[in-house]
N, C-alpha and C positions, 0 to 999 in steps of 0.2 A: 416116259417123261423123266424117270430119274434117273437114268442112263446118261441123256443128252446132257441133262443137267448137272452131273457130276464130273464128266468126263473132263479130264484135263483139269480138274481144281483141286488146288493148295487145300485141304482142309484147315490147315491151320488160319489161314488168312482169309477162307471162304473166297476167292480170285480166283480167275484162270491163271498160268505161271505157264505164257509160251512165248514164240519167240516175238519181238518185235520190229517194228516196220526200222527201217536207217533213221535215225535224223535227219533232217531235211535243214542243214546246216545254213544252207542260202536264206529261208524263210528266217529262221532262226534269229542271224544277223540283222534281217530286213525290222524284224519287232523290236530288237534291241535299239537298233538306232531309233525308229521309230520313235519309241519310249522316250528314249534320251534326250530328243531333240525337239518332240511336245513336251516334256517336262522342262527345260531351259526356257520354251516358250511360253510357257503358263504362269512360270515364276518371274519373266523376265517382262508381260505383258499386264498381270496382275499380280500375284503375292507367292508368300510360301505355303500359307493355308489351302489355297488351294493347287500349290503341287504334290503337297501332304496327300489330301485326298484323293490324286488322279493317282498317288502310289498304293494306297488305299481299295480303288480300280483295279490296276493291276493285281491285287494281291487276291478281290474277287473274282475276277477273269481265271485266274489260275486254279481256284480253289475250286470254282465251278463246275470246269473243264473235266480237271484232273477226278473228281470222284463226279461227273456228269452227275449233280446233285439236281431234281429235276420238281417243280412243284405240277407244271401237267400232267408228267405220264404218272407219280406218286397220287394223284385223283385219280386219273384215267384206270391205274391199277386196282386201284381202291373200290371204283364203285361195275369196273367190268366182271371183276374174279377175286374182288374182297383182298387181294394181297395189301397189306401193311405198312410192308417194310418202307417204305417211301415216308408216308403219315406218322409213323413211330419217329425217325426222323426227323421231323418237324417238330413234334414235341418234344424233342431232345433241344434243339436247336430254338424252339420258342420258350421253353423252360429258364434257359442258360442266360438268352436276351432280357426274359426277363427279369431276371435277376440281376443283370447289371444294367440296366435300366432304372430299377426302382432305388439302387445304391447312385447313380447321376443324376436321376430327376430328385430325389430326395435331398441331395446334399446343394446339389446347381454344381457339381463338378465339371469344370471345362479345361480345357489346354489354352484354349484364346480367349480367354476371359467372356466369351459369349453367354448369356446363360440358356442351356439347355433345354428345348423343348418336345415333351413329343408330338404323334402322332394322332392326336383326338378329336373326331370330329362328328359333326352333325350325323342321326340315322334320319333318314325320311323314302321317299319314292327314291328319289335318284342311287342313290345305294344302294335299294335290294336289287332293282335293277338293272343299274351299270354293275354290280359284281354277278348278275346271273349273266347277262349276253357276255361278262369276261368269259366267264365260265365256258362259255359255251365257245366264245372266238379260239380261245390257247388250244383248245382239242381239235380246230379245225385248223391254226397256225401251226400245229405240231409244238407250239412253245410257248413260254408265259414272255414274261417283261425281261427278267435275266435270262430265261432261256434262249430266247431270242436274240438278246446281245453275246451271247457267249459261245452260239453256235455261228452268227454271222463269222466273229471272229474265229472258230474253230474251221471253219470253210464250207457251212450247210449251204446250196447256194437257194433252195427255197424259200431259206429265212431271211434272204434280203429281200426276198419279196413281202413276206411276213412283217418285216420291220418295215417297208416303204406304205403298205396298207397301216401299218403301227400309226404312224407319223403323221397319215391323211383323217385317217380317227379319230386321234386324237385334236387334232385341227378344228375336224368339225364337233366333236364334243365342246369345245371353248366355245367355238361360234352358237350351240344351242346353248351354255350353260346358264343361260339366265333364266330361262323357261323351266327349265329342271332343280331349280334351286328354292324356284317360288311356291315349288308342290307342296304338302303337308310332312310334316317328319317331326322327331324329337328333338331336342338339341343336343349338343355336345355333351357325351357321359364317360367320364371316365370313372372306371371300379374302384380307382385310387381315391381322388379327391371327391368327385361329386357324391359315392357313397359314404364320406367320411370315415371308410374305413384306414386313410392312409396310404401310404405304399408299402409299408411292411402288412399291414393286414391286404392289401389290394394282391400282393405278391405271396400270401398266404392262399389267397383265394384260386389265382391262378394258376398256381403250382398245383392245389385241389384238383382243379378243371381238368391239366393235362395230365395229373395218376388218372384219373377218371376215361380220359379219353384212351390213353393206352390202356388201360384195364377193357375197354372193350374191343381196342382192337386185338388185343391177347383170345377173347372170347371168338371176334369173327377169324381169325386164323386157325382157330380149334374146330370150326365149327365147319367152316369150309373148305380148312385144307389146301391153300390157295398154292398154283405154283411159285417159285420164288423167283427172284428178280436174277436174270440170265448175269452171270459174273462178268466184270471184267477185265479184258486181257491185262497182264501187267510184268512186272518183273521182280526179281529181289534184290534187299540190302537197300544202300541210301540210293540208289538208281531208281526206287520207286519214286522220290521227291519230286525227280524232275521228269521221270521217261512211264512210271508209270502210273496206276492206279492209286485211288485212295480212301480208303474206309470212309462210308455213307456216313458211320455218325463222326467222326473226326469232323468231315467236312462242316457236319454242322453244327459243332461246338465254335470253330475257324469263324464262320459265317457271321452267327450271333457274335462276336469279341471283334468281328469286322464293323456288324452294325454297329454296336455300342463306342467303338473308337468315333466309326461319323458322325455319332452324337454329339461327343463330347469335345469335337474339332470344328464343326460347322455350328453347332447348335441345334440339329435336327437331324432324325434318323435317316437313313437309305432310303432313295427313293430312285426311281429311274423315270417314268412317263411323263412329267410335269415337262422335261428336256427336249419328248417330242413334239409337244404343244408348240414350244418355244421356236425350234427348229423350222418349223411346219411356218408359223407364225409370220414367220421372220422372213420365210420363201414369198409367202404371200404379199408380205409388207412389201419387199422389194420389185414387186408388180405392178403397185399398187393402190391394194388392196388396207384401205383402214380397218386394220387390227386393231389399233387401239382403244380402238371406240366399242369393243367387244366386252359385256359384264366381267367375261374372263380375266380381261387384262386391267380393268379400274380399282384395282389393289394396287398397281404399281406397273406403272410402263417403262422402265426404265432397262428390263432385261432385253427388250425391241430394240434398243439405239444402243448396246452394248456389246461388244466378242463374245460372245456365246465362250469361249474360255475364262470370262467371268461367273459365268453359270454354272456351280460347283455338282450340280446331277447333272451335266452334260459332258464331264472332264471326268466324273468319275462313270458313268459310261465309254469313253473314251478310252481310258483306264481298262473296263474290262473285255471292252473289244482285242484291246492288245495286249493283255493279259493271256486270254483266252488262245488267241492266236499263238504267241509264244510258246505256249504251252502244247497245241495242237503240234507245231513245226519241229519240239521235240521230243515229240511221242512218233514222230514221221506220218503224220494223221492226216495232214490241210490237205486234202483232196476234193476242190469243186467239182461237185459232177452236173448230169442234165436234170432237167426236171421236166418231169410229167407231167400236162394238160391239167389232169384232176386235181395233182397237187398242189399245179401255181395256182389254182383258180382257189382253191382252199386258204391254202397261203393268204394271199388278200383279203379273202371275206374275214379269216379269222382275227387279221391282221386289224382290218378295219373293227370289226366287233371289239375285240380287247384296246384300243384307242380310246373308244368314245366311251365303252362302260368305264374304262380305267378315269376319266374325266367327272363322270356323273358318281363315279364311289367313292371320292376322294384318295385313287391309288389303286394301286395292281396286287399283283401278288406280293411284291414285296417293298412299297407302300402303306397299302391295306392293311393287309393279312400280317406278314412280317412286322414292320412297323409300329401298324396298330393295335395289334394284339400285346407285344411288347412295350408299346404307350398304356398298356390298360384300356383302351378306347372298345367302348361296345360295337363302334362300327366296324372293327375287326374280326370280332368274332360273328358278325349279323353277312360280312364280306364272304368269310368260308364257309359259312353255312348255302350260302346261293351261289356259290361259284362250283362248291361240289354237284348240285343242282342243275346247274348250265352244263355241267359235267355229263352228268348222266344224261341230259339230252343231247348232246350231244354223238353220246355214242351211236344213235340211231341216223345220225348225219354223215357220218365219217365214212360209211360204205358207198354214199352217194357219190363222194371224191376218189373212191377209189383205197381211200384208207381204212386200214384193219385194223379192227381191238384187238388187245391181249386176249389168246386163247386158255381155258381152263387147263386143255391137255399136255400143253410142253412150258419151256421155262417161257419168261416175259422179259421183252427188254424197258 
């Protein structure tokens, strides 16, 4: 195992350092303009706030990509062969958020005079679980909510399957939301204000939580030995920026300073799946089909009779599709291939399951989990605990599709 896994890597940088694929110069151009020319139309259609945010997009499509920062296989790692290094991550990366979080929501800091809100919401049935069937959909889509958008744009071509089962999910999660809302739960908690500890004590406390959770996972990696996460290829000097890798936890210091910008620009943190409802929605409306008469949509109908380019988690989706892509076309990467039987059929269930739980939890991975947890919201931390959950059952489904777990014996990717 530690042959394989050593072979060819930089010690210094912990990456492999070999050669890489050409640029793929045509694709390259094809994202650029792309970019260029939704973004003229987003500001030229609606505002600059939100072409703010679809550069916002791009800049997580990119960041994504580039160090393939992953919140499924970081589970999927986590509860097959105890490796860490994913989850430590996260607490890097949910630490950082949350600490500039609690200095925005604390002050009402904004760029567009909006005042800043996060992510807090109700615990009851529909949360434990809509985030356990997430759990369990991402390990059978191969990807969460970013993952998903960031490999579409990367060129996985399963995960357009994955995101079209995404889309019909979350659809029909809208259309049961009323039934699932009316079930028994708590209300809205956040560790900030509803304990009256504030957000300096709330951000006291959190920062507690995640020493605490990396202090264990320091104990399960001693304890089990785990293999480590298979490097990736890359190059050196400023050439890594754009051609190659990028340090896991970099990515996710990048990540959290990306959420915290969409906060303080829109009024509300990173979210992705609200966009497929919307999308979804919208296909049906034009059939049809009254959407609006859906519990889902009686907050406000107004995003049904609008460009979906005024819908700022749809542009910045948008954003990381082409982000992501760009970034694959100069690593010389975008390579659609075929997909296997087991896979597509996986793809869509998975796709479909993380939809509709993504509906019923109020958010996905990074929604939820990212979001929430950085909102101080208990329904964040109540999300990863049953999404880990969904996790580990699902490991026993995934041989059904034909798809493998991380082996103990060699590296993981």
């Amino acid at each position: 195992m530690e042959q394989s896994l050593l072979k060819g890597w930089d010690q210094k940088s912990s990456t492999v350092v070999a050669p890489m694929n050409p640029i793929q110069k045509p694709l390259v151009w094809v994202g650029l303009i792309a970019s260029l020319a939704l973004f003229i139309t987003i500001i030229t259609v609606t505002n600059m706030t939100q072409g703010v945010l679809f550069l916002v997009g791009i800049a997580l499509g990119l960041t994504l990509l580039h160090a393939r920062f992953g919140f499924t296989s970081a589970f999927r790692r986590l509860m097959s062969v105890g490796n860490v290094q994913g989850l430590q991550a996260h607490m890097l990366m949910l630490a950082v958020a949350t600490t500039l979080f609690a200095i925005i929501l604390a002050t009402g800091f904004s760029f567009t005079g909006t005042t800043p809100e996060g992510y807090v919401f109700p615990v009851g049935v529909s949360v434990v679980f809509g985030s356990f069937i997430f759990g369990i959909g991402m390990q059978l889509g191969a990807g969460c909510a970013s993952g998903t958008l960031y490999t579409v744009g990367g060129g996985k071509s399963s995960m357009v399957l994955t995101l079209l089962g995404f889309i019909a999910g979350s659809v029909l999660g809208a259309y049961h939301i009323g039934f699932w809302r009316e079930l028994p739960g708590l209300p809205a908690i956040s560790l900030a204000e509803s304990t009256g500890l504030g957000y300096f004590g709330g951000w006291v406390l959190q920062i507690l939580v995640f020493l605490g959770i990396y202090g264990v996972t320091v104990k399960i990696a001693r304890k089990k030995n785990p293999p480590r996460m298979k490097p990736l290829e890359t190059t050196k000097g400023l050439k890594r920026l754009w051609r190659g890798a990028w340090p896991l936890l970099l990515a996710a210091v990048i990540l959290a300073i990306l959420n915290a910008i969409t906060l303080s620009v829109r009024g509300n943190p990173w979210g992705i799946t609200s966009a497929f409802a919307l999308w979804g929605s919208k296909f049906l409306q034009f059939f049809g089909v009254d959407v609006a008469s859906w519990a889902y949509w009686q907050g406000g109908t107004e995003p049904l009779n609008q460009t979906v380019l005024a819908d700022s988690t749809s542009v910045m989706n948008f954003g990381i599709i082409l982000g992501a892509f760009i970034a694959a076309a100069f690593q010389g990467n975008f390579k659609p291939g075929k997909i296997k039987p087991g896979i597509a059929t996986a793809s869509i269930v998975g796709g479909i399951l993380m939809g509709y739980g993504a509906r019923l939890a109020f958010g996905c991975n990074i929604g939820a989990y990212f979001g929430g947890i950085a909102s101080f919201s208990l329904h964040g931390w109540v999300w990863m605990i049953m999404a880990l959950l969904g996790t580990y059952l699902a490991l026993f489904l995934r041989p059904l599709f034909g798809m493998k777990n991380p082996s103990p014996r060699d590296s993981i990717c």
